[in-house]
N, C-alpha and C positions, 0 to 999 in steps of 0.2 A: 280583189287582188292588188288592187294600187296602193289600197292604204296595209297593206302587208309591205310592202318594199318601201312605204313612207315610213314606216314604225320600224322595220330594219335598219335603215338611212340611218333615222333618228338613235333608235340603239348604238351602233355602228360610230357615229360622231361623236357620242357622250362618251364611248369605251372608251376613243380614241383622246379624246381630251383627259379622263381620266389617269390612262395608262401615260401623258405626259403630265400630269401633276404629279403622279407618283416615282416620277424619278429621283434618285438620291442627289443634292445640291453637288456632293462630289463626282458627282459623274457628267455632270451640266458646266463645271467648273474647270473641269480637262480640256486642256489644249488643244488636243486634236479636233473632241465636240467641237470647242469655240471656230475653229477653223472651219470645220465642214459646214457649219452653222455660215459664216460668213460666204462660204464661196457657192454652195447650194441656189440660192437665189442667184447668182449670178448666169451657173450652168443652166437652171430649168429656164428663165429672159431668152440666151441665146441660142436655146433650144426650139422655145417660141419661136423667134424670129425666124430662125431657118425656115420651118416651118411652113411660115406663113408666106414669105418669100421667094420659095420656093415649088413651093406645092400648087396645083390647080385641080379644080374636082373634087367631086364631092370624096367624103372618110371611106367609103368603100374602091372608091378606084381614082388614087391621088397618082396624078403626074408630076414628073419635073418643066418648071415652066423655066425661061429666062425674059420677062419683059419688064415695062416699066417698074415693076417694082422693086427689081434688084436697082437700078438706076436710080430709085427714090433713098432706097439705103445707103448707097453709095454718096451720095449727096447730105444722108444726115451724117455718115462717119467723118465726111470732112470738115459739115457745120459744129461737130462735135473735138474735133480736131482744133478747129478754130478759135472754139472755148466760147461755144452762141450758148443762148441762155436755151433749157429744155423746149420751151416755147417759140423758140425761133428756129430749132432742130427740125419740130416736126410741121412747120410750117417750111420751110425748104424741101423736106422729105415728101410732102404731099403736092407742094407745088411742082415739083420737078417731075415727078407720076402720074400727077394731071397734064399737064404740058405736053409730055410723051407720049401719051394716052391720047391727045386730041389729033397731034400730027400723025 
């Protein structure tokens, strides 16, 4: 049974690369594509992050949390605000949620 939904997966991925190679260059070339193409990745990021931020418990029965972690976020929006290099972001972001987390 496992290697039935491995060989489906595998089917399933190759269609799907497939069925994006075979789009028309004119349709890949349109404005609006290019657009949704750029902001997509930005919505499904801060989708994540709510998420994760957010949520406590496991995928069958997620709560709203509010602790350290919104306070770590918080802390990298302003590191980010500040213009810190990505590396300095999430290193304020984690320090400030361990900190919190300790007290």
């Amino acid at each position: 049974m496992t290697w039935i939904a491995i060989l489906a997966c595998a089917a399933g991925c190759y269609g799907l690369k497939l069925a994006g190679l075979s789009v028309p260059a004119r349709v890949l070339e349109s404005r609006l594509v290019q657009r949704i193409a750029d902001l997509l990745p930005v919505a499904l990021l801060a989708a994540l992050i709510g998420v994760q931020v957010f949520a406590t418990g496991d995928s069958s029965d997620q709560t709203l949390a509010i602790d350290a972690r919104l306070a770590g976020l918080g802390a990298a929006a302003v590191a980010l605000l500040l213009r810190a290099p990505f590396l300095v972001v999430v290193l304020v972001s984690a320090l400030t949620a361990a900190l919190l987390r300790l007290l």
